[in-house]
Structure formats: structure tokens, C-alpha cells
Z-matrix of the N, CA and C atoms (Angstrom, degrees):
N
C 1 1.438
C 2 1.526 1 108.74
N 3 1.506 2 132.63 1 133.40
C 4 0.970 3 131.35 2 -148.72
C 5 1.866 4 84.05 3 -116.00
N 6 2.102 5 89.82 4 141.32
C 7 1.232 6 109.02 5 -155.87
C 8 2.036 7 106.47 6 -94.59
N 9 1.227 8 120.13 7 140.06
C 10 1.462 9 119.64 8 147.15
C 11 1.499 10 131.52 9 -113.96
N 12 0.897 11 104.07 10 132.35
C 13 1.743 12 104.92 11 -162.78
C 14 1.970 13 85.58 12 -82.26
N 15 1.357 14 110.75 13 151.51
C 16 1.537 15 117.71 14 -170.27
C 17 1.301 16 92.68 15 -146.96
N 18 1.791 17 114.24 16 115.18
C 19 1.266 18 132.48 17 172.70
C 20 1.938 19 124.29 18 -82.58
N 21 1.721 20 114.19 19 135.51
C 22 0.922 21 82.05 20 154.91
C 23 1.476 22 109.35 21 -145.67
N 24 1.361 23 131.89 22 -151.07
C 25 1.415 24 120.08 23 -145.64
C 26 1.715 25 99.30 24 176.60
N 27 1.747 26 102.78 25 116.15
C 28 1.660 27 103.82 26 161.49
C 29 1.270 28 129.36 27 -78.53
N 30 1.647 29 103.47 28 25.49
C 31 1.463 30 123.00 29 168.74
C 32 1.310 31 126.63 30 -141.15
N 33 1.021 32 109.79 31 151.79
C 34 2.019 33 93.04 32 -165.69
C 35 1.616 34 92.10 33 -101.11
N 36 1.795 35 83.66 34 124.89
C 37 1.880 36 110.06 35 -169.83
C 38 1.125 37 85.42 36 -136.48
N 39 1.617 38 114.33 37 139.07
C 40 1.467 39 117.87 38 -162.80
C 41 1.519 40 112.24 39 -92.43
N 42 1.662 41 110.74 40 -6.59
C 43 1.837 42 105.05 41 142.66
C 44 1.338 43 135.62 42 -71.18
N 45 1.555 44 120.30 43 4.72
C 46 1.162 45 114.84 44 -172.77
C 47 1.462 46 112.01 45 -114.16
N 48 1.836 47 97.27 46 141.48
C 49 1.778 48 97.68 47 -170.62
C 50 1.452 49 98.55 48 -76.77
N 51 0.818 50 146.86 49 -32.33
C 52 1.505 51 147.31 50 -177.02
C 53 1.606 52 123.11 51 -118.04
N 54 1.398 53 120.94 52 124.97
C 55 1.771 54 117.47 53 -180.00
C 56 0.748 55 92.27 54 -143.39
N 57 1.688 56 105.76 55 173.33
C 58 1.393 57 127.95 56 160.94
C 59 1.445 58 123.28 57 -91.78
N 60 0.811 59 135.39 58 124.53
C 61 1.655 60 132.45 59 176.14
C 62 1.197 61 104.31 60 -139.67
N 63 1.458 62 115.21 61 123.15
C 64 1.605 63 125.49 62 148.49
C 65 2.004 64 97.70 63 71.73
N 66 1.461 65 105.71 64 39.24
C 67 1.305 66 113.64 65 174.07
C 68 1.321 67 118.53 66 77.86
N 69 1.700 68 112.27 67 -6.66
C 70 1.551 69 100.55 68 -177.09
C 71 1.774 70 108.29 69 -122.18
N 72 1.165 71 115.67 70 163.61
C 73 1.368 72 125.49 71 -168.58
C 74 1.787 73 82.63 72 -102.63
N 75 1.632 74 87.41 73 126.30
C 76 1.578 75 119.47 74 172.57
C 77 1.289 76 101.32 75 -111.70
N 78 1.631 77 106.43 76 164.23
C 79 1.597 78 140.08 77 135.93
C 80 1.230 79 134.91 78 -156.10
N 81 1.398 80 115.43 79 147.26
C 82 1.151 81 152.40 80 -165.07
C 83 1.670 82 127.84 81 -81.53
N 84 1.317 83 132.43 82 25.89
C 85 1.201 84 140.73 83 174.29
C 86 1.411 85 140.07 84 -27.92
N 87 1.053 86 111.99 85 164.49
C 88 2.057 87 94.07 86 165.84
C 89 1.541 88 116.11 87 70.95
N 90 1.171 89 109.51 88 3.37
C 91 1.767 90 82.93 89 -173.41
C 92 1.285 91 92.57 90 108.47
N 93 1.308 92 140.69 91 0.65
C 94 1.490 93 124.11 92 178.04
C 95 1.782 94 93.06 93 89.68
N 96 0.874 95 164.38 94 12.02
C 97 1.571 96 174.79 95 -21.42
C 98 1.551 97 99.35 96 108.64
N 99 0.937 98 120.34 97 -72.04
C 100 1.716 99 109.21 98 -179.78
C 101 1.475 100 113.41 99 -107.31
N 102 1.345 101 89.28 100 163.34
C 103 1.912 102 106.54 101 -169.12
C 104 1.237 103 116.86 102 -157.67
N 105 0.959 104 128.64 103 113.93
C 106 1.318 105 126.53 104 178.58
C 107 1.595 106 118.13 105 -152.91
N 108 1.112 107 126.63 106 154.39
C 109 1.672 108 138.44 107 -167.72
C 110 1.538 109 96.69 108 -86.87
N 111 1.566 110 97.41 109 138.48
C 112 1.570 111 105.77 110 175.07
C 113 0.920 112 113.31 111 -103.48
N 114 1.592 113 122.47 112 -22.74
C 115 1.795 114 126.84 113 -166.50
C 116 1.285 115 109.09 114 173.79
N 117 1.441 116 117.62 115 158.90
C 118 1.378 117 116.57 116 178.18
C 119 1.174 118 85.85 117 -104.01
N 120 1.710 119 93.36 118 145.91
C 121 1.523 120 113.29 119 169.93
C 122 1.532 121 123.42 120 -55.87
N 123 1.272 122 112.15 121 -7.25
C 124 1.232 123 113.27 122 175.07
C 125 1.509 124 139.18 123 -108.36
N 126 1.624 125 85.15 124 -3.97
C 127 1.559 126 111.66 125 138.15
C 128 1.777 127 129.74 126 -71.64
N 129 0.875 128 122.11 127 2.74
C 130 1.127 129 127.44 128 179.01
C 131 1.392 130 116.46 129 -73.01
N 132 1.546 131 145.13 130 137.17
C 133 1.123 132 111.32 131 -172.98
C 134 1.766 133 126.07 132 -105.47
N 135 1.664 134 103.76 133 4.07
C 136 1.359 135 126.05 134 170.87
C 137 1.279 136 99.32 135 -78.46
N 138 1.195 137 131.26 136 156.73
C 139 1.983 138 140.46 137 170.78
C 140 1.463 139 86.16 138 -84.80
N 141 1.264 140 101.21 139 -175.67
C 142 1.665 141 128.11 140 151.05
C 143 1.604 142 110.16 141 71.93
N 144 1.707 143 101.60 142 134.66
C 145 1.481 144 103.56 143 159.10
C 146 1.082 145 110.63 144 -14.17
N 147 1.543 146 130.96 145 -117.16
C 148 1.292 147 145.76 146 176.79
C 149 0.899 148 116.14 147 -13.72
N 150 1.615 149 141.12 148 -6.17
C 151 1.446 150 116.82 149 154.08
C 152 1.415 151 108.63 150 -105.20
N 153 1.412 152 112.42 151 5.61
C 154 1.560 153 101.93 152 170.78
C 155 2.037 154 101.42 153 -107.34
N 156 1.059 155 126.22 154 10.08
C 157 0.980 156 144.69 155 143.78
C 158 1.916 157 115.38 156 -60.43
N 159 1.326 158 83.60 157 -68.35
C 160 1.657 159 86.79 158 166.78
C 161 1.496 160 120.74 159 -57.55
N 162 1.096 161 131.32 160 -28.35
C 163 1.411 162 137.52 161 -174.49
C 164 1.546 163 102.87 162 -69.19
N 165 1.373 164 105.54 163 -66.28
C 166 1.596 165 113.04 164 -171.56
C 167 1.886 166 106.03 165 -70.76
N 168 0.881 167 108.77 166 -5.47
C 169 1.736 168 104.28 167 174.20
C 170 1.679 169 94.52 168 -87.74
N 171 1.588 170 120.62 169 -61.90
C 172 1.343 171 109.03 170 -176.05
C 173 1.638 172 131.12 171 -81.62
N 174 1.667 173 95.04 172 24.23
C 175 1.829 174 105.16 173 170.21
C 176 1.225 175 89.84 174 -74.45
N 177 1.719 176 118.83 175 -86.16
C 178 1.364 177 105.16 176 -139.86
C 179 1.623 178 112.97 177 -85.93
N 180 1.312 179 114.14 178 19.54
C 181 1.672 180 115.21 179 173.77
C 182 1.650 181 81.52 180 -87.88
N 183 1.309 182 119.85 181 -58.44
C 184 2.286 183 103.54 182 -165.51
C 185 1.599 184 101.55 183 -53.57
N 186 1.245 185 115.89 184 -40.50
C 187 1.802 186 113.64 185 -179.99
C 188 1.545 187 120.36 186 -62.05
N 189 1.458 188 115.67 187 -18.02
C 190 1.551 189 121.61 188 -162.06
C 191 1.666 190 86.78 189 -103.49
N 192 0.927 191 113.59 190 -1.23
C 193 2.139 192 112.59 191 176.10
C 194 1.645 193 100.53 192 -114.88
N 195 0.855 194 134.99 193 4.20
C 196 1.207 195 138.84 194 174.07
C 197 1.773 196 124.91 195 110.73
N 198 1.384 197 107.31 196 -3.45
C 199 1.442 198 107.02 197 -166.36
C 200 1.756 199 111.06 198 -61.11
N 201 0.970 200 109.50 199 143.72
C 202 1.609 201 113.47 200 164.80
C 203 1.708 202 129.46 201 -64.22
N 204 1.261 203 124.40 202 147.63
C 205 1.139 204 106.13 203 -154.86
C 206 1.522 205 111.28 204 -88.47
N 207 1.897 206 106.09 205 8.41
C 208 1.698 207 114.92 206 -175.46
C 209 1.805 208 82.36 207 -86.32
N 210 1.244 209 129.82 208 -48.26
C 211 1.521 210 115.62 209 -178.12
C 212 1.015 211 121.12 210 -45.89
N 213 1.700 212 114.40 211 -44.02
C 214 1.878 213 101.70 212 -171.36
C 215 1.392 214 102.23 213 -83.60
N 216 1.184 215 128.40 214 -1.16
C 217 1.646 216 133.15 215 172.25
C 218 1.675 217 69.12 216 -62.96
């Protein structure tokens, strides 16, 4: 199965499939073509950097297996 490495970033860097901007966890799909917010970080229900670290690492790995983007909401 042929591999893509999927970036993400608590800053919006225009290699990364997933950031944070302006408190909410984004991504970047399509070719860089779509974008849209999955959640505010303050919806999250773990505290701390590192679990909103964790969030944006396991957006676009559940999206790159097929998940929908109302699931990783």
C-alpha cells in the first residue's frame, strides 16, 4: 500500500494538512483546494497542547483511510 506522509502544525504553514489558527483545528484537503475547521480547540475534551497536538496529527491520518470529515468532527 503506497505511503503519504500527512503534516501537522500549531501554526498555519502551508505544508501542513492540519493547524491551528485563531483557536480552531483546521484542514487542508484536495490538493490544498479545500479547507475547512473541524473544531475549536476548546471543544476538545483533553486540556493541554499535546492533546490538541494529538488531535491535528489524528485528523488527517482518519481522513487519508476514508473517514468523513462529520466523524473526525
Amino acid at each position: 500500500m503506497p505511503c503519504k506522509t500527512k503534516w501537522f502544525s500549531l501554526s498555519d504553514q502551508d505544508d501542513a494538512d492540519a493547524y491551528l489558527r485563531d483557536g480552531a483545528l483546521r484542514w487542508r484537503g484536495d490538493g490544498r483546494r479545500t479547507e475547512c475547521a473541524l473544531a475549536a480547540a476548546s471543544e476538545l475534551r483533553l486540556r493541554g497542547r499535546h492533546n490538541i497536538e494529538n488531535a491535528l496529527a489524528a485528523s488527517p491520518a482518519a481522513l487519508a483511510v476514508g473517514a468523513s470529515l462529520e466523524r473526525v468532527r
